[in-house]
C-alpha positions, 0 to 999 in steps of 0.5 A, spaced: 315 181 679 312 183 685 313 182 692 308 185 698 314 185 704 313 189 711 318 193 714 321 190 722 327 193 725 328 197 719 329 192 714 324 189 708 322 182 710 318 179 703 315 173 703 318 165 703 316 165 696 320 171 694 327 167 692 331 173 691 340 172 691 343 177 695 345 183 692 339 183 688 336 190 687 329 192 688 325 198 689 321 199 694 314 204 694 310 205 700 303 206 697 298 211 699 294 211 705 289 213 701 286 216 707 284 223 706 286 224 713 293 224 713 293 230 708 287 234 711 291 240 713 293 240 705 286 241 704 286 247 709 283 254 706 287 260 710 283 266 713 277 261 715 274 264 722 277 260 728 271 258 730 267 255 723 268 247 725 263 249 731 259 255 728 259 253 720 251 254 720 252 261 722 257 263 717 254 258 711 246 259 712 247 266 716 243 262 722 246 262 729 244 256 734 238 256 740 245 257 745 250 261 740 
């Protein structure tokens, strides 16, 4: 059986139709946001210039901005 609860105050509240006696054991996964920008510096590749968000054309394709 499964339950979808949220967590207030630091306590787990299941929906009314989750009639469970106390002291009954339950496990609680929290799901993966799913959003891969929460992991974002996991992607990150070392020795990238400071600057490459600003200036990827230049270092992918070799060409620099009219105001570089």
């Amino acid at each position: 059986m499964c339950f979808l609860g949220i967590v207030r105050n630091g306590h787990v509240e299941l929906p009314p139709e989750a009639k469970l006696p106390d002291g009954t054991q339950v496990r609680v996964e929290v799901p993966d946001s799913g959003d891969p920008m929460d992991h974002l510096e996991d992607l990150a590749i070392d020795g990238l210039p400071a600057d490459m968000a600003s200036r990827h054309d230049r270092y992918i394709y070799g060409v620099d901005k009219q105001n570089d």
